[in-house]
MIKETOR-500526 format. One line per field, with one value per residue (C-alpha): residue in one letter; x, y, z; residue number from 1. Coordinates in steps of 0.25 Angstrom, whole numbers, m for minus. Each point is the difference from the previous one (the first is absolute). Example, Ala and Ser with C-alpha at 12.3 -4.5 7.8 and 13.67 -1.06 7.14 Angstrom:
BEGIN
res: a  s .
X: 49  6 .
Y: m18  14 .
Z: 31  m2 .
n: 1  2 .
//
This chain:
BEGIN
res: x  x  x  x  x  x  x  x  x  x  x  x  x  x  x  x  x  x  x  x  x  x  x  x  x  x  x  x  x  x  x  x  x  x  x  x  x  x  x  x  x  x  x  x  x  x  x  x  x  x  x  x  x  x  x  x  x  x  x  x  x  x  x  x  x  x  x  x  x  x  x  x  x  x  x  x  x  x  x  x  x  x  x  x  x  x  x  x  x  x  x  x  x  x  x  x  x  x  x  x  x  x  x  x  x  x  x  x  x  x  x  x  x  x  x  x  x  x  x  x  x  x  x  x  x  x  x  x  x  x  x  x  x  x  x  x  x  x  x  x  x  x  x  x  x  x  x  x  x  x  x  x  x  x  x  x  x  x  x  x  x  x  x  x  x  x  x  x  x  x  x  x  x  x  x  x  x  x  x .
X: 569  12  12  14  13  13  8  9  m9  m3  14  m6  m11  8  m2  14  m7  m11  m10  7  10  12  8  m1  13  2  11  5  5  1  15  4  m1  11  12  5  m3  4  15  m3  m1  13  7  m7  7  14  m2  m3  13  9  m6  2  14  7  m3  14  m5  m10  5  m3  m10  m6  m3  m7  m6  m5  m3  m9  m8  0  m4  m11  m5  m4  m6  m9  m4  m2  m8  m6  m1  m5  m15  m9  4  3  m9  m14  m3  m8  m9  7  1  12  1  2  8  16  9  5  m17  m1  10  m7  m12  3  3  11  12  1  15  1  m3  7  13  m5  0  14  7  0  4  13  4  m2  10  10  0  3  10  8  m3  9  m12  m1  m8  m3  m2  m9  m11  m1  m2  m7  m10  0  m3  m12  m8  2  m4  m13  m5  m2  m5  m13  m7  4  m9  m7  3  1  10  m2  m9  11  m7  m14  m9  m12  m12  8  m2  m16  2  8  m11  m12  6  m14  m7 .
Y: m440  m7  5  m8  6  m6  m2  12  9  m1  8  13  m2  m4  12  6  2  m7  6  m1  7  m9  0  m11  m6  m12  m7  m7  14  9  m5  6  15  m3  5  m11  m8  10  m3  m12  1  8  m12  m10  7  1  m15  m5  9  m6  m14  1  8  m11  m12  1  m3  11  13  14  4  m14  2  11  m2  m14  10  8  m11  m8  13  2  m14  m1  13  m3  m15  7  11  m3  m14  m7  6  m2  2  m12  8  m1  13  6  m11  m2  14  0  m15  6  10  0  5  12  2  m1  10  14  m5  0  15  4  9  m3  2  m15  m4  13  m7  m14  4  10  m13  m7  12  5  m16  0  14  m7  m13  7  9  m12  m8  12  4  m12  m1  m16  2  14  m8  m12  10  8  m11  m3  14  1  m12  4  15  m4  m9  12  10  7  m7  m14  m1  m10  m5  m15  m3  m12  m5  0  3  m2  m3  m6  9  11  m4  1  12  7  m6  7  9  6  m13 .
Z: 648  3  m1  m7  6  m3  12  m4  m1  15  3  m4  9  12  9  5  14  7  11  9  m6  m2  m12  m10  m3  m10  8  m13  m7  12  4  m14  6  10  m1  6  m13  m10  6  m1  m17  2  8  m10  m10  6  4  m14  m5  11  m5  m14  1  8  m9  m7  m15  1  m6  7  m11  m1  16  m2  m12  10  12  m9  m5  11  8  m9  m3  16  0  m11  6  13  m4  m13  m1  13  3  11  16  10  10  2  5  m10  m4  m15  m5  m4  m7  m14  4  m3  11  m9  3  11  6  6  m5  m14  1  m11  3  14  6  0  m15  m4  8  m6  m13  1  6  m13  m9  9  0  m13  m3  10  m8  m12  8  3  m14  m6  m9  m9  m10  3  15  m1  m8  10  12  m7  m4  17  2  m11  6  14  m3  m11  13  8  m8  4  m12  2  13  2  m15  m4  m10  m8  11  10  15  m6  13  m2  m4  m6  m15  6  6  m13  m10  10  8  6  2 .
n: 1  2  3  4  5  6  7  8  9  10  11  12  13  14  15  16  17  18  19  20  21  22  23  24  25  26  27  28  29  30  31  32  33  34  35  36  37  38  39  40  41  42  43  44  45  46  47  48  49  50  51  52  53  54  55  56  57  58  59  60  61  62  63  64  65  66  67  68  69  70  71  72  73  74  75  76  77  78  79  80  81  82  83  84  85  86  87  88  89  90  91  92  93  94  95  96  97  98  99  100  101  102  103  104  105  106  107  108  109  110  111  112  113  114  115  116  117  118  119  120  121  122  123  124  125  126  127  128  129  130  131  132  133  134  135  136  137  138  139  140  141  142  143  144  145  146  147  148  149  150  151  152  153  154  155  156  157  158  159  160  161  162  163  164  165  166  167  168  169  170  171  172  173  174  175  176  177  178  179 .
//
């Protein structure tokens, strides 16, 4: 009896040691848990603000409204859009996973989706901070905030919206799941 696996199925049997008791690391999510590159968000946050603030027709709440959506627009296409891994360590089994997936192994609540996900939501309370509360500029950051925070909850992994991301082989695998 043969057995159909989709391509991301094959992460959850990934083993996170081999015999020889090496660790398995997915070198294209692995660089996330650094430190290193959660200043990097920080300065990616305070470059885009410096950006937007010195262009001299741009208003101060109109720059941060840009730096929140800015912000969140590249976190989204970096960790919920693009899917797949450049490297070929791990013979395809993470092809059909996004990024956002891919991190700790798709483990939830780790300290680096917790700060991930946070990162957007304390952008988002400066940018209203500094909006003065308006009404107009509440509901644009709040709708950059809602789409970046429904694309990592725990229940959209590994969900397909309007066929976006669809591998190949996963409308099979969904239809027979145990085949």
């Amino acid at each position: 009896m043969a057995i159909k696996r989709r391509m991301s199925h094959l992460a959850s049997k990934v083993p996170n040691t081999n015999k020889l008791g090496h660790t398995h690391i997915n070198p294209n999510s692995q660089w996330v848990n650094n430190k290193g590159a959660w200043f990097t968000h920080i300065i990616y946050i305070a470059f885009l603000k410096y950006i937007f603030g010195i262009i001299p027709w741009i208003s101060t709440e109109t720059s941060w409204t840009l730096t929140n959506w800015v912000y969140n627009i590249s976190q989204y296409i970096m960790f919920h859009a693009m899917i797949g891994t450049p490297f070929e360590v791990d013979q395809g089994a993470y092809d059909g996973l996004t990024m956002w997936e891919q991190i700790d192994q798709g483990a939830q609540f780790t300290p680096t989706k917790k700060f991930l996900t946070v990162l957007p939501i304390f952008l988002f309370l400066l940018s209203i901070h500094y909006t003065h509360y308006d009404v107009i500029t509440f509901w644009i950051n709040i709708a950059g905030l809602i789409i970046i925070l429904i694309a990592k909850l725990p229940l959209m992994h590994r969900v397909r919206l309007f066929g976006i991301n669809v591998v190949e082989g996963d409308e099979d695998e969904e239809q027979h799941p145990h085949n």
